[in-house]
Every structure is written in structure tokens, then in C-alpha cells.
C-alpha positions in Angstrom: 17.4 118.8 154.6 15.1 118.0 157.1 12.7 120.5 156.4 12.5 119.1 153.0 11.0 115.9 154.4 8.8 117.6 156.4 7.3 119.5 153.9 6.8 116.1 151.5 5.0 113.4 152.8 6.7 109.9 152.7 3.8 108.4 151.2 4.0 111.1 148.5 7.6 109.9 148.1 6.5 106.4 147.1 4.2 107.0 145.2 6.3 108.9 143.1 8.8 106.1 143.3 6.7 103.4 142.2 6.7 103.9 139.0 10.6 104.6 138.5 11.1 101.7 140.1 8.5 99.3 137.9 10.2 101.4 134.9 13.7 100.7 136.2 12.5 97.1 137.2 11.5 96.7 133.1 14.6 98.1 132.2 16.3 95.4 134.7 14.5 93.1 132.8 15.0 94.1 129.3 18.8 94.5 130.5 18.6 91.3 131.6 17.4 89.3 128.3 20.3 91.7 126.0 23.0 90.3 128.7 21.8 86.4 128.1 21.8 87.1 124.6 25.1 88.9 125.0 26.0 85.3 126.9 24.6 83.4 124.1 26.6 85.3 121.6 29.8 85.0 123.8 29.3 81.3 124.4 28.9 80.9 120.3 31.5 83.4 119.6 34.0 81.1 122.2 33.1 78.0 120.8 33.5 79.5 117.1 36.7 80.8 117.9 37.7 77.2 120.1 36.9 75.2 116.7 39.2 78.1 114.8 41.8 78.0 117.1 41.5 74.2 116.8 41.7 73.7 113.4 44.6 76.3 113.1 46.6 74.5 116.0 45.4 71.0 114.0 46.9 73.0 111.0 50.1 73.7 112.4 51.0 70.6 113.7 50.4 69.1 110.2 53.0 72.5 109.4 55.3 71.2 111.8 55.4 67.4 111.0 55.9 68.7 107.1 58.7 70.9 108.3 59.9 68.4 109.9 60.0 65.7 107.5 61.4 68.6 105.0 64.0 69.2 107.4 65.3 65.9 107.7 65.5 65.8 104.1 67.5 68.6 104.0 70.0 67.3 106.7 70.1 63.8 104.5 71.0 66.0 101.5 73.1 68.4 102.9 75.1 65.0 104.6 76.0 64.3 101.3 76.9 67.4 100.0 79.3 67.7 103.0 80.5 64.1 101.8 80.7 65.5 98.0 83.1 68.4 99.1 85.1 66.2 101.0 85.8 64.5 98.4 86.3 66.9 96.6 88.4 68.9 98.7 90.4 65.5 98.7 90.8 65.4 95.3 92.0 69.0 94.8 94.7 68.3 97.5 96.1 65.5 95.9 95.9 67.5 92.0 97.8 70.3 94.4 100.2 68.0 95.4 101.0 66.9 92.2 101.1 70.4 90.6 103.3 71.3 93.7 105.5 68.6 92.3 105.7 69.5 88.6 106.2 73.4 89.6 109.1 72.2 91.6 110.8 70.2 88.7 109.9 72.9 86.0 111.3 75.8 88.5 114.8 73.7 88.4 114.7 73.0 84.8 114.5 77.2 83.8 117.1 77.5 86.4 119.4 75.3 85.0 118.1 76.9 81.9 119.0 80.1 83.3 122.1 79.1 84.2 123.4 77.6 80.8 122.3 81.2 79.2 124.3 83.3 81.4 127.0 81.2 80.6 126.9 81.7 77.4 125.2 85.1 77.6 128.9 85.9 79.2 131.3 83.6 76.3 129.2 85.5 73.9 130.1 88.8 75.5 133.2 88.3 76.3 133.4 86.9 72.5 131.7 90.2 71.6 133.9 92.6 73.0 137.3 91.1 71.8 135.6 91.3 68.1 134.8 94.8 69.0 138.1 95.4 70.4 139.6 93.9 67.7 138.0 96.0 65.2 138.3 99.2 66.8 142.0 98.6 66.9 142.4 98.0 63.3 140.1 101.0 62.5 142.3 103.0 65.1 145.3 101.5 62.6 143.4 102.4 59.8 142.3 105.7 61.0 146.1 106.5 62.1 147.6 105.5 58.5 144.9 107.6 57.1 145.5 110.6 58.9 149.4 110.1 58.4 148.5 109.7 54.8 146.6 113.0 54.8 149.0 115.0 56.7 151.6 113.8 54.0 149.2 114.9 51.2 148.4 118.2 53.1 152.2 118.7 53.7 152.6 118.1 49.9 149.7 120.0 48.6 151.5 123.1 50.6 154.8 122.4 48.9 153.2 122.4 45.5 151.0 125.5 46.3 154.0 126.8 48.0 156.2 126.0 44.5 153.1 127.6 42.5 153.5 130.4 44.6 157.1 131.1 44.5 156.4 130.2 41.0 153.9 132.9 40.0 155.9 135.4 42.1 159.1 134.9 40.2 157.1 135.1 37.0 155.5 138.2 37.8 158.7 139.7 39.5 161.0 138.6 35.8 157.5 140.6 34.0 157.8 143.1 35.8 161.0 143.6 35.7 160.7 143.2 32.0 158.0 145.5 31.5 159.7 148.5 33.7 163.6 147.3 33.1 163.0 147.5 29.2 164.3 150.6 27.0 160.9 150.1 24.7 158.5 150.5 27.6 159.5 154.0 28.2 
């Protein structure tokens, strides 16, 4: 490296530099105006966005008193409500009571109801069955005296077929007897 300085003069050097430097010292300068404008822009932007912020912040304060006043409203009405269905709920347990009340009475009534017809649900049975008893043994009386009856006629019917019998034998025997004990048939 040192050779390299030896072999350029110093004075060479500036003059070489000068005009970077007046160039550079422009640019500095022109840099310089764009950053105050830059500032300028910055300082309107932040005031622009200070009044925006402003007005939204004045905005939601006027949000928040609304909401507010909309919300204590709300608590008034739903107080009442809550006063309404107590009331209410009042009301009901009193009609309960009273239903309670009338279900009781009407559950003893249909028991005594119940009651009274198994009574006589059982008299009627009982009436039932000695009317059926009663009438299966006179149709067991008249079931016996009709099969006597019809044993008598079948014992009958077998004398008379029995006689007719006997009967027709005799007849054909004394025909017979005719036909082959007579001198003409020969």
C-alpha cells in the first residue's frame, strides 16, 4: 500500500477529491431539503392523524356515554321484568297450590269410586256365578233326564227292532217251512 502512495501524489489525490466531495456535498444538500420535507410531511401526517385519533376518541366517548345510558335502560327494564316473573312465578305457585288441592280431593273421590265398584263388581259376581251355577245345574238336570229319556227310547227302539226281527225271522222260517214242508212244492 505504500508504494501506491508513492507512486500518486497527494495533491493529485485532492484534486480528484474535490469534486466528489462538492458532488457528495450537493447531494448532502439535496438530501437535506427531501428530509425537511420528509419532516414537514411527518409533522402534517402526525397532526392529521392527532385530529383523527381525536375525533375518533371524541367519537367514542360519545359511544360510551350512549352505551351507557342504553345500558341503564336495559337494567331499569330488565328490573322489572325480574319484578314481572316474580310475580308471576307467585301466581303460578299459588294456582299450584290450589290444583295440588283439587287433585288431592278428586284422587279420593275415584278411590272411593273405586272402591264402591269393586264392591259391587264382586255382589255382581258373586250374583253372576250362582245364576250360572244355578243354570248349569238344571241344564245338568235336564241334560240327565234327557239322556235317561233317550237311553229308554234306544232301549225300546232295540226291543221293537229286536220284535221285528224275531218277527221277520219267524215269518220267513213258517215260509220256508211252508214252501219246502208242502206236498205241492215238490
Amino acid at each position: 500500500m505504500h508504494a501506491m502512495r508513492e507512486e500518486f501524489p497527494v495533491e493529485d489525490d485532492v484534486m480528484q477529491l474535490e469534486p466528489r466531495v462538492a458532488r457528495i456535498e450537493g447531494e448532502v444538500t439535496q438530501l437535506n431539503s427531501r428530509l425537511a420535507g420528509v419532516a414537514v410531511d411527518l409533522r402534517d401526517l402526525r397532526k392529521s392523524m392527532d385530529q383523527k385519533l381525536d375525533k375518533l376518541d371524541a367519537r367514542f366517548e360519545r359511544q360510551d356515554a350512549r352505551f351507557e345510558r342504553q345500558d341503564a335502560k336495559l337494567e331499569t327494564v330488565l328490573e322489572k321484568l325480574d319484578a314481572r316473573f316474580k310475580k308471576q312465578d307467585e301466581r303460578f305457585e299459588r294456582q299450584d297450590a290450589k290444583l295440588e288441592t283439587v287433585l288431592e280431593k278428586l284422587d279420593a273421590r275415584f278411590e272411593k269410586q273405586d272402591e264402591r265398584f269393586e264392591r259391587r263388581d264382586a255382589k255382581l259376581e258373586t250374583a253372576v256365578h250362582a245364576k250360572i251355577d244355578k243354570m248349569d245345574a238344571k241344564i245338568d238336570r235336564v241334560d240327565a233326564k234327557f239322556d235317561s229319556k233317550l237311553e229308554a227310547l234306544s232301549t225300546r227302539r232295540f226291543a221293537v227292532w229286536l220284535t221285528v226281527i224275531s218277527s221277520a225271522a219267524t215269518i220267513a222260517a213258517a215260509v220256508l217251512a211252508i214252501v219246502f214242508g208242502s206236498p205241492h212244492g215238490h
